[in-house]
OpenMM code with the backbone's topology and positions (N, CA, C; nanometers):
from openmm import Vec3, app, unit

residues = "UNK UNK UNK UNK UNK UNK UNK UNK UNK UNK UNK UNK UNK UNK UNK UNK UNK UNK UNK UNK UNK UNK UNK UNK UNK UNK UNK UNK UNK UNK UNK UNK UNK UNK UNK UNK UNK UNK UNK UNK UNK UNK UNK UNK UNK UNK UNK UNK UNK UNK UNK UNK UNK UNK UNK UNK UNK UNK UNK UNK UNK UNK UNK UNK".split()
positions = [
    Vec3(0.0845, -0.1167, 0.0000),
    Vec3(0.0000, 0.0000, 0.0000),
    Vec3(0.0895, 0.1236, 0.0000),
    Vec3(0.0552, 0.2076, -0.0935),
    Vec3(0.1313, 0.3487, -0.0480),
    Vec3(0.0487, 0.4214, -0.0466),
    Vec3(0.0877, 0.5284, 0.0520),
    Vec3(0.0073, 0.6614, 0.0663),
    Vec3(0.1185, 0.7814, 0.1048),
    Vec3(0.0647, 0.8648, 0.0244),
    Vec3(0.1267, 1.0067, -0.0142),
    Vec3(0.0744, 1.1078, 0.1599),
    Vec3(0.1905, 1.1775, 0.1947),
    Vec3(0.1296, 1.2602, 0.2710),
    Vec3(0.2340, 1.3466, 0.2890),
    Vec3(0.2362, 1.4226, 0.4280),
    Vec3(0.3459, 1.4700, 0.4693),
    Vec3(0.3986, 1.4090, 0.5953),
    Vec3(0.5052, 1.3513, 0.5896),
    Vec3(0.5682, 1.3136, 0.6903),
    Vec3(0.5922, 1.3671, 0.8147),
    Vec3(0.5922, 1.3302, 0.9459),
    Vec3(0.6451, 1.4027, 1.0539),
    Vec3(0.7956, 1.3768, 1.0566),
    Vec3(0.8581, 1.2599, 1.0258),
    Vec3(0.9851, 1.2270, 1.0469),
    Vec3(1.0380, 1.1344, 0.9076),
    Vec3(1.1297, 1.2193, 0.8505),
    Vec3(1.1836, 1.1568, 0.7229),
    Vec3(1.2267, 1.0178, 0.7034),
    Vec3(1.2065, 0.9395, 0.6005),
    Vec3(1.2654, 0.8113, 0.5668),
    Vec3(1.1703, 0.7094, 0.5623),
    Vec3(1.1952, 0.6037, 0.5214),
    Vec3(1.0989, 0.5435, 0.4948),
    Vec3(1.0688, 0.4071, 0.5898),
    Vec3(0.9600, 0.3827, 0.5983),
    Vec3(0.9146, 0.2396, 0.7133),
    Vec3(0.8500, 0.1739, 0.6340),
    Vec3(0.8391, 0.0057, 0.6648),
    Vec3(0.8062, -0.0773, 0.6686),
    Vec3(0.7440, -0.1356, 0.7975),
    Vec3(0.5910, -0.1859, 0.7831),
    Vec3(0.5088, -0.2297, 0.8837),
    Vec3(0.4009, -0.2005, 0.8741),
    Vec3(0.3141, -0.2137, 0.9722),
    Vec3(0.1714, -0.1903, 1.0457),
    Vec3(0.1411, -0.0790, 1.0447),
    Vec3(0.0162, -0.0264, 0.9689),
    Vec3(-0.0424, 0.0907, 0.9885),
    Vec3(-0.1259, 0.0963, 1.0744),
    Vec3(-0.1450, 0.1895, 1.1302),
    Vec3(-0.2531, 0.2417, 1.2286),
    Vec3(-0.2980, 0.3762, 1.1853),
    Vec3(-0.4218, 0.3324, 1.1440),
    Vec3(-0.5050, 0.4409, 1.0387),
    Vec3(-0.6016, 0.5144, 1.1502),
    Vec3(-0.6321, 0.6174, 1.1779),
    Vec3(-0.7080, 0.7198, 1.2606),
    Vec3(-0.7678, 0.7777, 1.1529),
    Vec3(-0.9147, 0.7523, 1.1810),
    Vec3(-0.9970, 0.8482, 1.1144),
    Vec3(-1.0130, 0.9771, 1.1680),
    Vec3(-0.9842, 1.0398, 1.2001),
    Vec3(-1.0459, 1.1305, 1.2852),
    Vec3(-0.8650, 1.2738, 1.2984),
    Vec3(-0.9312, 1.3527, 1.3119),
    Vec3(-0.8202, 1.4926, 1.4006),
    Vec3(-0.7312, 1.3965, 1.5057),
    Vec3(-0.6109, 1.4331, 1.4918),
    Vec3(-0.5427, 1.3333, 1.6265),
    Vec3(-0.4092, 1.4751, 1.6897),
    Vec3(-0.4125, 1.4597, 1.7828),
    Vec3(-0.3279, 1.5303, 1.9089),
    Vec3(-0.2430, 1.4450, 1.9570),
    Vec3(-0.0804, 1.4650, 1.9206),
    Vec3(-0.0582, 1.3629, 2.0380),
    Vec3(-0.0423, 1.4169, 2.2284),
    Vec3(-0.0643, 1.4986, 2.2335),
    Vec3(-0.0851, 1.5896, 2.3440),
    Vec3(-0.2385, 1.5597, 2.3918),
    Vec3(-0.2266, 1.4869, 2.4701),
    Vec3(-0.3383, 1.3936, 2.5698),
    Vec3(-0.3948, 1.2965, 2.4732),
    Vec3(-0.3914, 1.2503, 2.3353),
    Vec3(-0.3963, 1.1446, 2.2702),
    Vec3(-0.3157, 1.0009, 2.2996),
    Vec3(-0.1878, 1.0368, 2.3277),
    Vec3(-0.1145, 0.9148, 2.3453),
    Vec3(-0.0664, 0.9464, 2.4926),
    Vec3(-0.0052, 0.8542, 2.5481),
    Vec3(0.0280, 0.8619, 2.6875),
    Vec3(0.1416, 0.8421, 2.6621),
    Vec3(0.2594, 0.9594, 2.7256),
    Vec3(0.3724, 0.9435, 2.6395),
    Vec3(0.4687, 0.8588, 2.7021),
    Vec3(0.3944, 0.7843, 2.8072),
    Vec3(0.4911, 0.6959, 2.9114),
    Vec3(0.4718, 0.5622, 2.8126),
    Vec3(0.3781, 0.4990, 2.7908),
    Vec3(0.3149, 0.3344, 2.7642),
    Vec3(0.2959, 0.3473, 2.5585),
    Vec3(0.2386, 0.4687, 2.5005),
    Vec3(0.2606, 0.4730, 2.3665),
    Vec3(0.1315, 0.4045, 2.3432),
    Vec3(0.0400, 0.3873, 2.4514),
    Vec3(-0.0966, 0.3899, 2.4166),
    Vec3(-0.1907, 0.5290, 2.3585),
    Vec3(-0.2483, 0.4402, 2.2504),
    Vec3(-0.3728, 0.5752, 2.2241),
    Vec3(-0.4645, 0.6255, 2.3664),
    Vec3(-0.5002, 0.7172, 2.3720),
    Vec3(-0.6026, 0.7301, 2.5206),
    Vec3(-0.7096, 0.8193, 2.4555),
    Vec3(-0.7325, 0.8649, 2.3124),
    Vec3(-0.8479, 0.9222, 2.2567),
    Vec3(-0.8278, 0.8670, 2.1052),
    Vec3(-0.8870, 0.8433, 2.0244),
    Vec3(-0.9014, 0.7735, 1.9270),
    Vec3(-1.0413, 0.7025, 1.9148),
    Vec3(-1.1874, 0.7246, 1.8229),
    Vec3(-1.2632, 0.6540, 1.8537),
    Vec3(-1.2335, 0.4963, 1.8159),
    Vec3(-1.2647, 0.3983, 1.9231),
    Vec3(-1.2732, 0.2627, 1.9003),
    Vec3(-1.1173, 0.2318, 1.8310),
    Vec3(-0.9948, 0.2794, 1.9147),
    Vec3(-0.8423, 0.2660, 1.9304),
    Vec3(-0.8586, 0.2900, 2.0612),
    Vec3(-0.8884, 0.3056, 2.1323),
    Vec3(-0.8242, 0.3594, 2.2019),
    Vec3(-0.7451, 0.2091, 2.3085),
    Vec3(-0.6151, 0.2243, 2.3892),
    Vec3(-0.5680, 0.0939, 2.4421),
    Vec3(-0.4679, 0.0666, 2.3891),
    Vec3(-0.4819, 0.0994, 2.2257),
    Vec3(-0.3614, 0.0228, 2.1153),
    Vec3(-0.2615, 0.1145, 2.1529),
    Vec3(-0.1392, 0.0334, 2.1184),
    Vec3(-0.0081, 0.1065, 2.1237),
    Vec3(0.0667, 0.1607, 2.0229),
    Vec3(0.0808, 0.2336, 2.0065),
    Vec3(0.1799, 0.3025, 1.8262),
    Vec3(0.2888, 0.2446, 1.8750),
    Vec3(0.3501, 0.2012, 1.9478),
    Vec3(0.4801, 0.1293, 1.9648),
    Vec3(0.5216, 0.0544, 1.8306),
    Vec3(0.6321, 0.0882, 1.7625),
    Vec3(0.6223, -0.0047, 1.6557),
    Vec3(0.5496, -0.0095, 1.5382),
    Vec3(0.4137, 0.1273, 1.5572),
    Vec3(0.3682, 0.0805, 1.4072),
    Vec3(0.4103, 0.2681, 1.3114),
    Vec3(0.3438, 0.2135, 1.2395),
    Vec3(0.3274, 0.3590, 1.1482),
    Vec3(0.1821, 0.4258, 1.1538),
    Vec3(0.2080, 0.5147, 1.2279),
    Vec3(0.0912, 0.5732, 1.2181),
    Vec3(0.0429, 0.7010, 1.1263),
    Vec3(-0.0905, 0.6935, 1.1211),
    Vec3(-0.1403, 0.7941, 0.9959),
    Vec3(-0.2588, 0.8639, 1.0573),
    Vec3(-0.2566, 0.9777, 1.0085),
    Vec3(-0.3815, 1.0812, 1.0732),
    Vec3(-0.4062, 1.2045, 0.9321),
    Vec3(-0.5591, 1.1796, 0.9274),
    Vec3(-0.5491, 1.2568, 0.8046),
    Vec3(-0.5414, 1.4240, 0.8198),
    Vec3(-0.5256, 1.4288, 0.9542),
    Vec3(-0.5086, 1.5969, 1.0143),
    Vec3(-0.4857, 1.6056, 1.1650),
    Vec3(-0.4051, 1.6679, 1.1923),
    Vec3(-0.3692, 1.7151, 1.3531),
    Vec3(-0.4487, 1.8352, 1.4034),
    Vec3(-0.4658, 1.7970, 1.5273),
    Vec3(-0.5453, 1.9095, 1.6035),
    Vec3(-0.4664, 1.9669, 1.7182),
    Vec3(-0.5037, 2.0652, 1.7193),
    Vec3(-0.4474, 2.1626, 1.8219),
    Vec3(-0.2658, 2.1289, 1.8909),
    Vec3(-0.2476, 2.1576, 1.9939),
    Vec3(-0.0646, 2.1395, 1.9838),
    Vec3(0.0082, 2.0538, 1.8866),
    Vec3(0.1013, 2.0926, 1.8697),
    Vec3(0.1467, 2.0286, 1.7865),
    Vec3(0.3543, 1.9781, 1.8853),
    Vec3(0.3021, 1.9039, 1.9891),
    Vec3(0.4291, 1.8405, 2.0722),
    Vec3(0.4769, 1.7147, 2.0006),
    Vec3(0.3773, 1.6879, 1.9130),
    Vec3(0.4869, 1.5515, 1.9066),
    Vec3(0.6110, 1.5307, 1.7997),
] * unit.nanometer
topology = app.Topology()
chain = topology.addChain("A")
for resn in residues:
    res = topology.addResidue(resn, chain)
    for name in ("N", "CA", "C"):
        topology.addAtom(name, app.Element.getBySymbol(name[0]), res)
């Protein structure tokens, strides 16, 4: 699968996507201790540990 976007961090990965429908924050979205989602509808629990994640737009801070 490829998908075109803008990257947060250059180069390229191989793996598991983790597709978010939705606006994503990682500023109270992920818990930056465990790399669990903690807002995400019906994600939430999963860990980005390890995968590639995708968001078709960021909301508000932009910490990560």
């Amino acid at each position: 699968m490829r998908i075109k976007g803008r990257p947060i961090f250059k180069g390229k990965a191989i793996g598991r996507l983790l597709v978010l429908n939705e606006p994503f924050s990682f500023l109270g979205g992920v818990d930056p201790r465990t790399g669990v989602l903690t807002v995400a509808s019906g994600r939430e629990g999963e860990s980005i540990e390890g995968r590639i994640l995708v968001f078709h737009c960021g909301k508000g801070s932009t910490v990560g």
